[in-house]
TILOZA-43502 format. One record per residue (C-alpha): residue number from 1; y, x, z; chain; residue in three letters. Coordinates in steps of 0.2 Angstrom, whole numbers, m for minus. Layout:
REC   pos      c2      c1      c3   unit   code
REC   NUM       Y       X       Z      A    ala
...
# end
This chain:
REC   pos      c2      c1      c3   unit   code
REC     1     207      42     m92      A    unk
REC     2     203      33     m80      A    unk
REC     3     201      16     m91      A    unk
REC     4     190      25    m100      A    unk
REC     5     178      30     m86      A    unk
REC     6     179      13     m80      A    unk
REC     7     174       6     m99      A    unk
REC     8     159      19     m99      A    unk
REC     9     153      13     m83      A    unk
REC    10     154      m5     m87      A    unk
REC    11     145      m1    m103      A    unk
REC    12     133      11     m96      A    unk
REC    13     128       0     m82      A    unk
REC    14     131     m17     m87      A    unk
REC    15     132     m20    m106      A    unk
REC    16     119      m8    m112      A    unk
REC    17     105     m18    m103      A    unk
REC    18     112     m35    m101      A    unk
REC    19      99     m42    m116      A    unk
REC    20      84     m34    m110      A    unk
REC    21      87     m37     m91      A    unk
REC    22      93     m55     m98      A    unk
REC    23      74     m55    m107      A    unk
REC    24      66     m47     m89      A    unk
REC    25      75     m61     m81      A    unk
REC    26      68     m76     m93      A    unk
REC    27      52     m68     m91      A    unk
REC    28      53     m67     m70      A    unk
REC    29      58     m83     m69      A    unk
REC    30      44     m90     m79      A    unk
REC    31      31     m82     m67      A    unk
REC    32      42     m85     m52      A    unk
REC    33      55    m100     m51      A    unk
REC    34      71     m98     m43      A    unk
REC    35      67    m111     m31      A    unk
REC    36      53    m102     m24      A    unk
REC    37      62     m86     m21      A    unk
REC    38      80     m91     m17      A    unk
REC    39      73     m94       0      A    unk
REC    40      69     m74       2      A    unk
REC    41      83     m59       7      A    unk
REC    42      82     m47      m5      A    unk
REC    43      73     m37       9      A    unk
REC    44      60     m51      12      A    unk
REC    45      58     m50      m8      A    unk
REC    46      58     m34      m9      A    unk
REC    47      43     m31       5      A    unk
REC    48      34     m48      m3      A    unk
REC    49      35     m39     m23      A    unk
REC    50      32     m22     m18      A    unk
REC    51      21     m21       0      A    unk
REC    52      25     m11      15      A    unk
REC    53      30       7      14      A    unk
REC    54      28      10      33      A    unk
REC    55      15       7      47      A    unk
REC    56       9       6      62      A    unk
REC    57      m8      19      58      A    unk
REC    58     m14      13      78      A    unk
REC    59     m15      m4      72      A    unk
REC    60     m25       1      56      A    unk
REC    61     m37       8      68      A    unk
REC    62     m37      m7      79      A    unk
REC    63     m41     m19      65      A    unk
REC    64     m56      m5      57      A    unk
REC    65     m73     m15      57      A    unk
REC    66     m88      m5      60      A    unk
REC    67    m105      m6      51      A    unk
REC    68    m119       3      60      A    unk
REC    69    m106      14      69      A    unk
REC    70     m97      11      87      A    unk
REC    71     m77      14      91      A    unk
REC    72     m85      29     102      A    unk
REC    73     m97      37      91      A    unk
REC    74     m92      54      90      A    unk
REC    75     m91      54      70      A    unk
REC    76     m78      41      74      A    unk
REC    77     m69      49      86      A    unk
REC    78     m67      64      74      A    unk
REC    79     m61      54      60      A    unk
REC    80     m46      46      70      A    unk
REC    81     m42      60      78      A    unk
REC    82     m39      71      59      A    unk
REC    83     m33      56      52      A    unk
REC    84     m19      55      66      A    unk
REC    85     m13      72      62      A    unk
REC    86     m13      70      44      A    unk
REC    87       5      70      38      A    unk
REC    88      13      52      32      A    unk
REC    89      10      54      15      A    unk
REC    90     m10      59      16      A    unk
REC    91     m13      45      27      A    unk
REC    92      m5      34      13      A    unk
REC    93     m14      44      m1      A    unk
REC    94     m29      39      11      A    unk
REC    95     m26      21      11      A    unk
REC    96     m23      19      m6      A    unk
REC    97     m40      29     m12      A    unk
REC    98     m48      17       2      A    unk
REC    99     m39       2      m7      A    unk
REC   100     m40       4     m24      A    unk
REC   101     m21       1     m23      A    unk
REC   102      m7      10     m22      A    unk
REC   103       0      17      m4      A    unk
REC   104       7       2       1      A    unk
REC   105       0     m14       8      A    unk
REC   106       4     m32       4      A    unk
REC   107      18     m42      12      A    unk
REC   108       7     m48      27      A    unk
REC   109       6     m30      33      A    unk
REC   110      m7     m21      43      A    unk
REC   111      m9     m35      55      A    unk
REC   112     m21     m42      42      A    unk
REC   113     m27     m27      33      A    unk
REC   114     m44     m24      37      A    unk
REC   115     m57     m11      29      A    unk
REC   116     m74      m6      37      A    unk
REC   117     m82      11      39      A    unk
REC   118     m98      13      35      A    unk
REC   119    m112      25      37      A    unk
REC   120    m121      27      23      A    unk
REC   121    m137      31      30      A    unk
REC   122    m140      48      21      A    unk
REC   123    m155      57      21      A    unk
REC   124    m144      76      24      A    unk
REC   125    m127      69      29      A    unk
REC   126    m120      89      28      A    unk
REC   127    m125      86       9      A    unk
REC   128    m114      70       7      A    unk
REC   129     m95      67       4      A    unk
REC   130     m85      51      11      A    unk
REC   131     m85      41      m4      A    unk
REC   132     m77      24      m3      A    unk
REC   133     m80       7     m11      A    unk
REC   134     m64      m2     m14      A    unk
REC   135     m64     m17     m22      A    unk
REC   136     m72     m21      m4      A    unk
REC   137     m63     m10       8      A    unk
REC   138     m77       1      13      A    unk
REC   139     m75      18      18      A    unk
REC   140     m93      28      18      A    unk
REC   141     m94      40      31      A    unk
REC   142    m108      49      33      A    unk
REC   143    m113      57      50      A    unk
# end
């Protein structure tokens, strides 16, 4: 039995997808040489491929930019303060609807992330819903 289990295993984990991981592989080192990534652990790759999975949200709101708001106008105060009591996984469904990408940032991290919030200038702000633009980073929020 146990021969068998230990065949079924090899098979199941190894054999049944060595062509196409052997084809993925082909294909990966096309795009990416080894030279370049041999010089990564697989943690370094794996942040460098993939992007982040945790932050630090205080350095997010460090690195915000304003346009036609102040860090102390009260409309800003009350965003930080909801947006630090939201659980871990809205925050990240927030950055990636503020992003355009997925919850995770690149490999440099929040340290270089930056987005803006902007005021959209609306004529009823009561009427309007944060929208944001993406491909730019911008988060409207009206007043």
């Amino acid at each position: 039995r146990k021969e068998y289990v230990d065949l079924y295993v090899n098979y199941m984990l190894n054999k049944s997808v060595q062509k196409p991981f052997e084809d993925f592989m082909q294909g990966f080192l096309r795009g990416c040489p080894a030279k370049n990534w041999k010089m990564f652990l697989p943690e370094e790759l794996e942040v460098l491929l993939q992007g982040h999975t945790t932050f630090d949200w205080h350095l997010l709101e460090k690195n915000v930019m304003y346009t036609q708001y102040k860090e102390l106008d009260q409309t800003i105060r009350n965003f930080w303060t909801v947006f630090h009591k939201l659980p871990e996984e809205k925050k990240k469904m927030f950055l990636g609807n503020t992003s355009s990408r997925s919850d995770r940032i690149t490999g440099y991290g929040l340290e270089r992330f930056r987005f803006w919030i902007e005021d959209p200038k609306v004529e009823n702000p009561d009427e309007c819903c944060p929208s944001a633009r993406t491909c730019s980073f911008i988060l409207f929020l009206p007043r």
